[in-house]
Every structure is written in C-alpha cells, then in structure tokens.
N, C-alpha and C positions, 0 to 999 in steps of 0.2 A: 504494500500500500504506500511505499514512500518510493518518491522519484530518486534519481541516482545520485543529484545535489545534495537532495537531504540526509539520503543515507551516508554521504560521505563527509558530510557535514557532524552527525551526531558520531562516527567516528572516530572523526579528529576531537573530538569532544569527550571520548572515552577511553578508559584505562584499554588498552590492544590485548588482543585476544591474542592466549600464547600459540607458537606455533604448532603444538599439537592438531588445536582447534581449526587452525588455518588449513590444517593438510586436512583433515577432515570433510571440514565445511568443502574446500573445491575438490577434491573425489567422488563425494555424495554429488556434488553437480556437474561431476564428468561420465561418471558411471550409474548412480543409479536411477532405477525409474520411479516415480514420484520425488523426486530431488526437491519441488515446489514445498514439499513439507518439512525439510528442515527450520531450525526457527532460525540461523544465521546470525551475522555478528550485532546487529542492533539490541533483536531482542536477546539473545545471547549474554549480552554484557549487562544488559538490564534484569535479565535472571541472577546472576551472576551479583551484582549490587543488592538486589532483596536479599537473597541468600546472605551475603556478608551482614547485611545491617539485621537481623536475628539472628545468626549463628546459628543452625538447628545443630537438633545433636541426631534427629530422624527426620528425614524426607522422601515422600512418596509421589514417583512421576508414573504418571500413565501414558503411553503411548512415548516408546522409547525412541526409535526410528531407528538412526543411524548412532547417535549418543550424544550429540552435539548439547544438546539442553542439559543432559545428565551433568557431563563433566561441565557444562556453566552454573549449573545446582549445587556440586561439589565441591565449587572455591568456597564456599561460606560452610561448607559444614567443621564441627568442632572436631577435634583430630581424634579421637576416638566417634565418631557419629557415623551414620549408616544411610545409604539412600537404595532404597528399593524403586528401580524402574521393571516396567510392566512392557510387555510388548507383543503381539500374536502374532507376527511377521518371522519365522526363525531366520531367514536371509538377511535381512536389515538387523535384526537381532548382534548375529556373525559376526557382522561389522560392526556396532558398536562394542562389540566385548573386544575385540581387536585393538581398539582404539582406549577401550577402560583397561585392558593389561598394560597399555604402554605408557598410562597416567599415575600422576601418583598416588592417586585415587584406585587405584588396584583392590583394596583390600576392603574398600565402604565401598564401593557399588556391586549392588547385589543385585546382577541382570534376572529377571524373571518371565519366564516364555508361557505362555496362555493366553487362552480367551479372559480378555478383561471382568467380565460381566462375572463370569465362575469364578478369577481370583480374588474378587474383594473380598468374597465371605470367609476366604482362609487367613485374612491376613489381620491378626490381634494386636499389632502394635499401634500404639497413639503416634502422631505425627506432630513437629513442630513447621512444617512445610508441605504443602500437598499442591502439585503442579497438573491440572489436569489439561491435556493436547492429545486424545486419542478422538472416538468416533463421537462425530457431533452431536446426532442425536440422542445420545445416552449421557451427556452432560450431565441432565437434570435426574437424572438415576443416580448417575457417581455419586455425585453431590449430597445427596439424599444420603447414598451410604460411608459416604466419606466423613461426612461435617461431625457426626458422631465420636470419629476417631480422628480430629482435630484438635489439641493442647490447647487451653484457653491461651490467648495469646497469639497462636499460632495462625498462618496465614495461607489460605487457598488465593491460588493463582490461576486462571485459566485459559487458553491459548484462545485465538479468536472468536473472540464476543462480539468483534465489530465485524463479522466474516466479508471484508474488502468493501465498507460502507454500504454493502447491501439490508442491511440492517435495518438503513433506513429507505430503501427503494418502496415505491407503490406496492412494487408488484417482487417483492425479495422471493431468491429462488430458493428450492426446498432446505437447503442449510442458511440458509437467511432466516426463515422463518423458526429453525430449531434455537438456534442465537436470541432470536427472539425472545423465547418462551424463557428459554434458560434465562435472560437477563432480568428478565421477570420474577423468578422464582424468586 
C-alpha cells in the first residue's frame, strides 16, 4: 500500500534490517510463489519496535510464511523467551526454519506445522505478544480464541485490517468485507 518514495522514505527512517532478513526478504521475492505475503522491511521493522518496547518473554504468530515477521518478532523477545509460529504451508515452512537455524534466534523459535484452526486448542500457554497474519476470514475466530490467552498487558497485532484500502471501497471485495467485520469485532 505505500508507493516506493515512501517506502524508502520510512526506511531511511529506520533502524536497517540485519542482513539475514535482507537475504531473506529478496529470495522469498525471487523464488517463491505468493512472495506478495511476506510482511517486508517497513512492516518488519515496525514489528520489530513493538516487540522491543514490551519485551515478551512469549509470543504467538500465526501464519509463519517464509519467517521474515518471526525473526522481526524475535528482536524484542527476552533472552530466555519463546515465540511459537504456526504455519500449514510445510514448503514455506522449510524455508523459514532455514533461515531461524541461521539466526540467533535458533533456540526460541519454535516452528509449528498444522492447520491453524486445530492448533489453537492445543496450545496452553499465555502470550505477552500475539501476531495474527494467516487466513482472513478466520481473524475473528482466532481472536475469539486467542484474546483468552493474552497476558493482561499484553498486545494482539494483526496483519491487514486495512486489506489495501478496500476496507473502505463501496463495493470491498470478499477479504475486504472479512476486514471489515473483524474490525468491528
């Protein structure tokens, strides 16, 4: 949603993304299909900054992709802390585990491979961070079972609420209108 001024604009404006992330981010847009879904360096660095300004010592992302948000999740976590990403993709999975073995984030990110919907009800820990970016219309599902196991304090994030200003179109197309609802809830 940002033209290439501004995104290079809020760049220069931000702490730079290590080169790990770098090789990452352009692989994913050299090689894989859906590449359009990585979150990339803007929002990246702005995950990245929440994360530092709480510190969690537990953080819960859904919809892992390639891993890029994970290891931007993972600067702020406390050195003993934990981040469980979620992912039902095992290909894109691969590759983020790839990329979390070569961080030093190695040993708190804990890749987890299933249908999202089936894993929440197994997962009993409280969260000081919960990032949700997987299937749109299940938003306000997650949400519902997530907010439960949210740490007072603690802060849900959610990837496209404004799903590319369609949000507010007349006529917004079917993930427009789940944005919708969800924003509502």
């Amino acid at each position: 949603m940002t033209s290439q001024s501004l995104s290079s604009y809020i760049q220069s404006n931000s702490i730079p993304e290590s080169d790990l992330l770098q090789e990452l981010y352009l692989q994913t847009l050299s090689v894989q299909r859906g590449a359009h879904m990585i979150s990339g360096p803007e929002q990246g660095r702005f995950l990245s900054w929440m994360s530092q300004l709480i510190k969690p010592k537990t953080i819960l992302e859904l919809g892992t992709f390639t891993g890029y948000s994970a290891l931007c999740l993972a600067e702020g976590l406390q050195p003993d802390g934990k981040l469980y990403t979620l992912e039902q993709d095992e290909i894109v999975l691969s590759t983020a585990k790839s990329f979390f073995n070569r961080s030093a984030y190695v040993n708190q990110i804990i890749p987890l491979h299933g249908k999202i919907s089936n894993s929440l009800t197994t997962l009993h820990e409280t969260y000081d961070l919960i990032f949700i970016d997987a299937d749109k219309k299940e938003y306000q599902n997650y949400a519902e079972q997530l907010i439960p196991k949210l740490k007072t304090g603690g802060l849900l994030i959610s990837d496209n609420v404004l799903w590319k200003g369609r949000v507010i179109d007349k006529e917004p197309d079917r993930i427009g209108h789940y944005m919708i609802d969800y924003n509502h809830f």
